[in-house]
TORPA-4810 file (N, C-alpha, C, O; in nm, 3 decimals):
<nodes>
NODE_1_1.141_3.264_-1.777_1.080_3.215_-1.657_1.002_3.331_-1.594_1.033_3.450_-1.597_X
NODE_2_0.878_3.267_-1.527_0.793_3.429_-1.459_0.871_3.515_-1.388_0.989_3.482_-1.385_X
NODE_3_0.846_3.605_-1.336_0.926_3.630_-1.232_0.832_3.614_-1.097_0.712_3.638_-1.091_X
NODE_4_0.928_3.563_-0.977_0.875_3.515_-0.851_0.822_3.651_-0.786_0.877_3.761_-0.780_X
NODE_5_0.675_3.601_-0.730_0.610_3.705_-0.701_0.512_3.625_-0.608_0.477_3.509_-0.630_X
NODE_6_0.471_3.706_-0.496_0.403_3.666_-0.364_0.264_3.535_-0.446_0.217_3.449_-0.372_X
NODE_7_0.235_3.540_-0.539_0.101_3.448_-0.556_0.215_3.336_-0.607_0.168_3.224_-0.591_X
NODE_8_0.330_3.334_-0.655_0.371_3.221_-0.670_0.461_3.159_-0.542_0.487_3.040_-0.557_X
NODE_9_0.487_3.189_-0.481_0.503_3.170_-0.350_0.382_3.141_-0.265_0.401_3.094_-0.153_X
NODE_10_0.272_3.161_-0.303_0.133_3.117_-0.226_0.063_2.982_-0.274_-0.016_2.917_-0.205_X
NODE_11_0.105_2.954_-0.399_0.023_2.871_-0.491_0.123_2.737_-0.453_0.079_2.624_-0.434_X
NODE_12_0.291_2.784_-0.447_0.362_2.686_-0.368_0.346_2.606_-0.220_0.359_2.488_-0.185_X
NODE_13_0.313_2.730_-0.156_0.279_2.668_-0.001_0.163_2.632_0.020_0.150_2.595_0.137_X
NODE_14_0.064_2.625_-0.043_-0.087_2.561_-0.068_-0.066_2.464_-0.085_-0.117_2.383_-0.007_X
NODE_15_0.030_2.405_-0.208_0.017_2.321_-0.282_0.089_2.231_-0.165_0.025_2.130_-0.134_X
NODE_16_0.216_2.254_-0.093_0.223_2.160_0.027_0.119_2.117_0.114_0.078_2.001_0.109_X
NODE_17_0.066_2.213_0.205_-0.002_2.231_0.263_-0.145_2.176_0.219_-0.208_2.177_0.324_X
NODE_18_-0.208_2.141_0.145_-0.293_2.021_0.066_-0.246_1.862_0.049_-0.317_1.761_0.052_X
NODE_19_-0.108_1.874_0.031_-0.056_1.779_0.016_-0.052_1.713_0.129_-0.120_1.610_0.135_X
NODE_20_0.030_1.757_0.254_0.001_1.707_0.382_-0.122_1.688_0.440_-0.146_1.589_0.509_X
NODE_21_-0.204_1.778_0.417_-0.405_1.746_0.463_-0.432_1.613_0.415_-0.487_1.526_0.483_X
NODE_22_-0.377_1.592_0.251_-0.431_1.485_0.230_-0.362_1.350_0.251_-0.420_1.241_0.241_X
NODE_23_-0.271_1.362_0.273_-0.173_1.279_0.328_-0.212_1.246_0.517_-0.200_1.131_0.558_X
NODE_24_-0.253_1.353_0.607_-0.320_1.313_0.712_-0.446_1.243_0.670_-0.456_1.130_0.718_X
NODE_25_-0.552_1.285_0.587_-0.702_1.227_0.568_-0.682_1.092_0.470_-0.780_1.044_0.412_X
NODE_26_-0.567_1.043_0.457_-0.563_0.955_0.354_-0.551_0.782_0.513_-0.573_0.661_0.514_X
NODE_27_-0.508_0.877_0.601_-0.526_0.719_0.709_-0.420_0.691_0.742_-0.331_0.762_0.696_X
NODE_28_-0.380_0.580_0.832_-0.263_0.565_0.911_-0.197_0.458_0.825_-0.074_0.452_0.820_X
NODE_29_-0.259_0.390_0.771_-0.206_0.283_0.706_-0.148_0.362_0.562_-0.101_0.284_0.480_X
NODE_30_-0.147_0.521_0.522_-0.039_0.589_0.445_0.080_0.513_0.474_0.116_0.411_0.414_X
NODE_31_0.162_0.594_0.609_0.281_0.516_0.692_0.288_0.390_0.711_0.407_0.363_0.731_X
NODE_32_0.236_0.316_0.714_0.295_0.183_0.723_0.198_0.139_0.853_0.191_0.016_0.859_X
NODE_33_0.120_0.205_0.958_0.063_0.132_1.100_-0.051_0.011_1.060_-0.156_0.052_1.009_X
NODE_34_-0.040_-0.096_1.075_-0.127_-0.189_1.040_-0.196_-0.224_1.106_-0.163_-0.234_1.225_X
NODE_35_-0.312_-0.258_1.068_-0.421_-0.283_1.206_-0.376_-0.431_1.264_-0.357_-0.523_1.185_X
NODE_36_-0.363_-0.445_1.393_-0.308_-0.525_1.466_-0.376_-0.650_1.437_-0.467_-0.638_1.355_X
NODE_37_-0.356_-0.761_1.481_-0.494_-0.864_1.473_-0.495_-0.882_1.573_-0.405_-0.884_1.657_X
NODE_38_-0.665_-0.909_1.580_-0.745_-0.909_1.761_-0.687_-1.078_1.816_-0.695_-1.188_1.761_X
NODE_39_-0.612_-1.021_1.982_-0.566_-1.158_2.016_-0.629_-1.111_2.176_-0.668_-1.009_2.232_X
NODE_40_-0.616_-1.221_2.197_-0.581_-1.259_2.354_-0.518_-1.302_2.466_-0.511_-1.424_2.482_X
NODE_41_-0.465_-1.223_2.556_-0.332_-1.253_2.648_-0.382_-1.310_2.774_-0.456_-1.260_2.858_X
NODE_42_-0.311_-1.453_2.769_-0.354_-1.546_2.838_-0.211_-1.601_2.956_-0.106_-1.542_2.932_X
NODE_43_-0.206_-1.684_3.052_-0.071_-1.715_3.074_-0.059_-1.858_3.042_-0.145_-1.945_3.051_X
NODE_44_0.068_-1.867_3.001_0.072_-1.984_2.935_0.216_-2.057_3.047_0.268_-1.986_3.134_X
NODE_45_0.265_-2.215_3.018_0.367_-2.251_3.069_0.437_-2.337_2.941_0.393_-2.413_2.855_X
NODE_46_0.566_-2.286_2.973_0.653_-2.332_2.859_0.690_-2.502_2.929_0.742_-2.539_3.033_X
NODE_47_0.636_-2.568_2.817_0.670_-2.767_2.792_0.754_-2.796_2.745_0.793_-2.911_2.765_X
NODE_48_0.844_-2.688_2.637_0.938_-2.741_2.566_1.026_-2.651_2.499_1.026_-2.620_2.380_X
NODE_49_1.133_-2.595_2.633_1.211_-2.498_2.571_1.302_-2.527_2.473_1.319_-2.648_2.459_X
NODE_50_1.388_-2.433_2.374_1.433_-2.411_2.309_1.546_-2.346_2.330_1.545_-2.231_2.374_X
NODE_51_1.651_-2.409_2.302_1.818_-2.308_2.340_1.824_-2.178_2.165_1.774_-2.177_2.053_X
NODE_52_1.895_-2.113_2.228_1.879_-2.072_2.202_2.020_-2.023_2.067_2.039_-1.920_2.003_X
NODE_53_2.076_-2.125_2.070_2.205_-2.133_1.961_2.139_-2.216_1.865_2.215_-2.306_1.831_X
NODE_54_2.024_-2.220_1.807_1.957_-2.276_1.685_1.864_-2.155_1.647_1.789_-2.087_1.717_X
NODE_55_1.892_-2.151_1.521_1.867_-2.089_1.444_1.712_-2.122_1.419_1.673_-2.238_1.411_X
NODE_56_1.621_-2.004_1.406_1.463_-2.025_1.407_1.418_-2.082_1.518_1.339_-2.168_1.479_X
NODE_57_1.422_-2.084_1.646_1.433_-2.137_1.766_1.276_-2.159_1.820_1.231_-2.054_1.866_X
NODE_58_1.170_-2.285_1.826_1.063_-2.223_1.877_1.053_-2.332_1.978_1.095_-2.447_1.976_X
NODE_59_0.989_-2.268_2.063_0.932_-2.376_2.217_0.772_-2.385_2.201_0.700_-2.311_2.134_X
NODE_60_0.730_-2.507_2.289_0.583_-2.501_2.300_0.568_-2.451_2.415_0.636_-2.422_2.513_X
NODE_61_0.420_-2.447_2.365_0.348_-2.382_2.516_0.219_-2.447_2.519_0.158_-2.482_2.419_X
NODE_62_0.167_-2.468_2.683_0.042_-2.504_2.718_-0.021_-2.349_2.814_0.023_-2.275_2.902_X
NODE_63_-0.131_-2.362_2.741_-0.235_-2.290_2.778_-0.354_-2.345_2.773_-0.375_-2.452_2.716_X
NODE_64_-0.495_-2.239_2.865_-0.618_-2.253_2.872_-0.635_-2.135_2.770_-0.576_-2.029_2.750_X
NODE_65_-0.750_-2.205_2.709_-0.840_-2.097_2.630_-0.990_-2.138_2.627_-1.031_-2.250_2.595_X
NODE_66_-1.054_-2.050_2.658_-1.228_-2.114_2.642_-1.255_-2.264_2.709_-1.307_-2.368_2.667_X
NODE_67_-1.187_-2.219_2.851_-1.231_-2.372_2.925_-1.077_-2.514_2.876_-1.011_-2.574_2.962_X
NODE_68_-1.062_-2.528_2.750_-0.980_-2.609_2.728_-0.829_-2.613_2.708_-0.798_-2.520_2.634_X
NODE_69_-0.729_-2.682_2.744_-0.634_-2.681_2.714_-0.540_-2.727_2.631_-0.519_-2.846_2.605_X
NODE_70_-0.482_-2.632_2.589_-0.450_-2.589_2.439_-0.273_-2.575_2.399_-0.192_-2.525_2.478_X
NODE_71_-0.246_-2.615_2.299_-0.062_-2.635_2.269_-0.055_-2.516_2.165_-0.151_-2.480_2.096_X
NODE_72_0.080_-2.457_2.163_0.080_-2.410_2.070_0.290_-2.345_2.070_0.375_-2.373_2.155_X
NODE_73_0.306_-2.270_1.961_0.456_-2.261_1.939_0.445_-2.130_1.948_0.349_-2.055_1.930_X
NODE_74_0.602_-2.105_1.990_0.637_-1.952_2.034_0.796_-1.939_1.975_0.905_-1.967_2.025_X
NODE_75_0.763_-1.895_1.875_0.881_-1.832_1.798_0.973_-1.746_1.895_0.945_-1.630_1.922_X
NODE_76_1.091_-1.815_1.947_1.157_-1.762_2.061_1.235_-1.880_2.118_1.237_-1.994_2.072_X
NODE_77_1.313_-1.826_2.248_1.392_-1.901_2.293_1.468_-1.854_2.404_1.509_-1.737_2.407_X
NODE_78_1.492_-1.941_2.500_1.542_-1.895_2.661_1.474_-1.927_2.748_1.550_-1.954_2.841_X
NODE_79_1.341_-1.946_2.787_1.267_-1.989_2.837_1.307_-2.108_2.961_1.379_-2.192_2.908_X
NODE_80_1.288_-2.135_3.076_1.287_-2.247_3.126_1.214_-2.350_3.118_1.095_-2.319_3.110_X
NODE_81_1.231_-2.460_3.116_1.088_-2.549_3.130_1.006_-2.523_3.257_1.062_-2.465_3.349_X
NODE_82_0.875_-2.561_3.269_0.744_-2.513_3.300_0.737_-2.358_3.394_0.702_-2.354_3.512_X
NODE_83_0.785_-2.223_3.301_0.850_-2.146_3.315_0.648_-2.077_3.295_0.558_-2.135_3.235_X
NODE_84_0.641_-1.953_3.365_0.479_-1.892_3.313_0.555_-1.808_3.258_0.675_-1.784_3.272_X
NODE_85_0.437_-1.744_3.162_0.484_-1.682_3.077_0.323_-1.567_3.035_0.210_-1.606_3.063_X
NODE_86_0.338_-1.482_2.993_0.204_-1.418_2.916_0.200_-1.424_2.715_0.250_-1.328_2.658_X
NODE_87_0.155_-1.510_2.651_0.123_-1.488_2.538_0.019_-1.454_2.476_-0.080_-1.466_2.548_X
NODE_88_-0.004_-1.416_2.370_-0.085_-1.356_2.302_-0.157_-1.461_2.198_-0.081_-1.516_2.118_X
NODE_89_-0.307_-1.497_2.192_-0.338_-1.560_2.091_-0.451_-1.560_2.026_-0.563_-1.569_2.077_X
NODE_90_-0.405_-1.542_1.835_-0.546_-1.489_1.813_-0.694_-1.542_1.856_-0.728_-1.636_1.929_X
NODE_91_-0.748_-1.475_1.804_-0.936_-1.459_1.853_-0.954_-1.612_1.745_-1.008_-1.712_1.793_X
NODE_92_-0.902_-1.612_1.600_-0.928_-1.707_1.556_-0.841_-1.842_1.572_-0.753_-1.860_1.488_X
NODE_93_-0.858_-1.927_1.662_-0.741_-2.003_1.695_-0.800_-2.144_1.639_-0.910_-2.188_1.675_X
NODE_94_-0.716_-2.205_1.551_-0.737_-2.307_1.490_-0.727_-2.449_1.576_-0.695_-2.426_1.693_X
NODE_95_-0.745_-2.569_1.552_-0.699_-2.684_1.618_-0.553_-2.701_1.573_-0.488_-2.674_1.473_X
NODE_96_-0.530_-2.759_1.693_-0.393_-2.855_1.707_-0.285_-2.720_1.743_-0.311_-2.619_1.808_X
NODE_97_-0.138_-2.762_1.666_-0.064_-2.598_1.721_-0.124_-2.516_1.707_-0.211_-2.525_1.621_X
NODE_98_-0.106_-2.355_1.806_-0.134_-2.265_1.752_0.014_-2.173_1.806_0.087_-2.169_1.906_X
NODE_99_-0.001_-2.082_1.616_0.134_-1.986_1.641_0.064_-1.897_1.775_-0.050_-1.850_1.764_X
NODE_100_0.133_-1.882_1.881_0.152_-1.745_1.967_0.306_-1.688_1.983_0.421_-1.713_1.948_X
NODE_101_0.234_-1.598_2.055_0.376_-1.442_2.025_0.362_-1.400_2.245_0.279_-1.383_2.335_X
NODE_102_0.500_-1.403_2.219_0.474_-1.321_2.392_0.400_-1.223_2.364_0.401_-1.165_2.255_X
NODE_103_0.302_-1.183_2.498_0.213_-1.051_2.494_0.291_-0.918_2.467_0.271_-0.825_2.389_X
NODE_104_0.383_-0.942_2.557_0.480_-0.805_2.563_0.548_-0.765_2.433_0.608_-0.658_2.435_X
NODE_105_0.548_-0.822_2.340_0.667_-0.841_2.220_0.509_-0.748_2.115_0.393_-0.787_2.109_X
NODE_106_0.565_-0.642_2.058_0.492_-0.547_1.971_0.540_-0.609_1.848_0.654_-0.649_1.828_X
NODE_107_0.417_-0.613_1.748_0.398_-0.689_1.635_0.354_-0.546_1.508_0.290_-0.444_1.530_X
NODE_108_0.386_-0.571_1.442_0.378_-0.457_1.351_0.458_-0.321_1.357_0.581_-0.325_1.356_X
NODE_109_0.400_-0.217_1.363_0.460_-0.094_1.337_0.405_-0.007_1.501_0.306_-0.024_1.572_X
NODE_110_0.488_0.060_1.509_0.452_0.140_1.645_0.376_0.262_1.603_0.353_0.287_1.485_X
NODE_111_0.323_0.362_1.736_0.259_0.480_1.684_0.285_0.593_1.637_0.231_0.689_1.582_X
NODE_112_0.423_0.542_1.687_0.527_0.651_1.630_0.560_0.671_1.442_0.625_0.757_1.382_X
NODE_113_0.509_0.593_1.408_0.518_0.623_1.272_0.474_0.692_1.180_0.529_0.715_1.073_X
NODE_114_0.337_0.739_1.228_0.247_0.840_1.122_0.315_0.971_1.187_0.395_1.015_1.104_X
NODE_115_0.315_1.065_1.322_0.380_1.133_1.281_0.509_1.183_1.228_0.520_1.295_1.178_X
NODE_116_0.628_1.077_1.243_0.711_1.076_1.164_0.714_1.118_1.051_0.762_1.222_1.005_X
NODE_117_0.640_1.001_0.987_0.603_1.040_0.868_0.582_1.169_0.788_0.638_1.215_0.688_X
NODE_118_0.483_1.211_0.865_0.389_1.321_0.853_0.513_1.466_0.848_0.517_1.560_0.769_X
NODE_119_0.593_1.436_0.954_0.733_1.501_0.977_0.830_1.525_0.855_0.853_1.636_0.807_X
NODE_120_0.877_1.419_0.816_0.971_1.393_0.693_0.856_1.432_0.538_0.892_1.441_0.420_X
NODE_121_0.776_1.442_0.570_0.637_1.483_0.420_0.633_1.610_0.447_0.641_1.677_0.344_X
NODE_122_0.622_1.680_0.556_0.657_1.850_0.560_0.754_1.880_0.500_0.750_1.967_0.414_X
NODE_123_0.878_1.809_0.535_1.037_1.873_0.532_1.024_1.864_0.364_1.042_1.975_0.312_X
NODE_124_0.998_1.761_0.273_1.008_1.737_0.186_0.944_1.815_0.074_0.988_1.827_-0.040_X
NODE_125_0.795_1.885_0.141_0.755_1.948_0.072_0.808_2.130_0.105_0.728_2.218_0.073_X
NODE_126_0.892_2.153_0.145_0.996_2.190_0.238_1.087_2.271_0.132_1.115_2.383_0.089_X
NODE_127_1.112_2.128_0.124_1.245_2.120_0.061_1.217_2.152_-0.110_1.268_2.247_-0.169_X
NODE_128_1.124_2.052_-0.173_1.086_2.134_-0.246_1.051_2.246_-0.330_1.072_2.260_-0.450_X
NODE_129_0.986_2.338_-0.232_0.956_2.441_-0.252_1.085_2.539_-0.244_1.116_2.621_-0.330_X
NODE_130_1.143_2.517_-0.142_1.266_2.612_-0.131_1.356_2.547_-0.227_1.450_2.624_-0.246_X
NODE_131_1.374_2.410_-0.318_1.446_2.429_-0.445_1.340_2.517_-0.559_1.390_2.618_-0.610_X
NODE_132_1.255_2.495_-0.583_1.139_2.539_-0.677_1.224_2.738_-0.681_1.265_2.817_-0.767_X
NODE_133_1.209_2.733_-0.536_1.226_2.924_-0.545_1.357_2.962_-0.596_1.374_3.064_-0.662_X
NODE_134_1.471_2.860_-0.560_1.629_2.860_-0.617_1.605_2.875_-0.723_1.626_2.991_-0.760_X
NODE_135_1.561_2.795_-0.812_1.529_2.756_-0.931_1.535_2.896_-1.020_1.612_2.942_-1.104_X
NODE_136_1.399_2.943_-0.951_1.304_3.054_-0.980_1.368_3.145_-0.998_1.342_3.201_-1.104_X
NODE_137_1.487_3.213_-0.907_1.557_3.300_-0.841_1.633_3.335_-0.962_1.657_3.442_-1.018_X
NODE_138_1.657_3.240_-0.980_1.824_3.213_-1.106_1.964_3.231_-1.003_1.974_3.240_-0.881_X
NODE_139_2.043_3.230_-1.091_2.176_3.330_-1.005_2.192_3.402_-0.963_2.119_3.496_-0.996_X
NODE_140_2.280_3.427_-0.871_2.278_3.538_-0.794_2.393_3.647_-0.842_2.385_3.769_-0.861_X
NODE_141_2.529_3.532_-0.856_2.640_3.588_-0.880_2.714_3.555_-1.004_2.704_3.434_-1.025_X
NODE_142_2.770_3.604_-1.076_2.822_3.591_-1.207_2.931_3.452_-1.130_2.966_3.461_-1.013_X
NODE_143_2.958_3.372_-1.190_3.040_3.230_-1.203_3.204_3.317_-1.207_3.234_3.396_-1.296_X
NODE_144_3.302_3.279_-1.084_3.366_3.301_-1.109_3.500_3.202_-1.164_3.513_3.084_-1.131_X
NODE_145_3.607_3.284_-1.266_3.668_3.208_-1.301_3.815_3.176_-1.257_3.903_3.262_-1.257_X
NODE_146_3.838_3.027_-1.215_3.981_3.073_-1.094_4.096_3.034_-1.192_4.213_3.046_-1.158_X
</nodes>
């Protein structure tokens, strides 16, 4: 094996250190952050709550959108009847139901995830490297025998 010497110790921490660059320039959607889909938060009133000891539980809701008024289901439950409420609904909203989501309720992945990420991809290349140099090192101490 070579012996460990400052350029191999340099060629190691590059080689992280590239790794993470490209791992930042590679985009957020590396980690998992998905681009949201474009909605609109409107207030809506709940027509038809849902208890909430059934399993898959959804209530309707009436809302205005673009002048007209509009039905749609809300995966959820607790609600009172004609209770206001703020939901979220996409830009492309079809006829008849439409799925909405409370406004407040975060859909996908938070922002917290790329640097996380980015966090645990240091340590790793980290970690790595400081096995790579063990490796390298060999033993230290003759194996003793008990």
């Amino acid at each position: 094996m070579p012996p460990l010497t400052w350029k191999v110790l340099g060629v190691s921490a590059a080689t992280g250190i590239l790794i993470v660059l490209a791992a930042w320039w590679a985009g957020p959607s590396l980690f998992g952050s998905a681009e949201a889909a474009e909605t609109r938060t409107v207030e809506a009133t709940v027509t038809l709550p849902a208890d909430c000891t059934r399993p898959n539980a959804e209530e309707t809701v009436r809302f205005e959108l673009d002048g007209t008024t509009r039905n749609g289901t809300l995966s959820g439950c607790g609600h009172d009847q004609d209770e206001r409420i703020e939901i979220s609904v996409p830009h492309a909203a079809a006829e008849g139901l439409i799925d909405v989501q409370l406004a407040n309720a975060a859909v996908g992945s938070s922002d917290l995830r790329r640097p996380v990420g980015l966090a645990l991809l240091v340590l790793s290349c980290a970690g790595g490297g400081t096995y790579a140099f063990l490796l390298a090192r060999g033993p230290r101490r003759t194996a003793a025998i008990l």
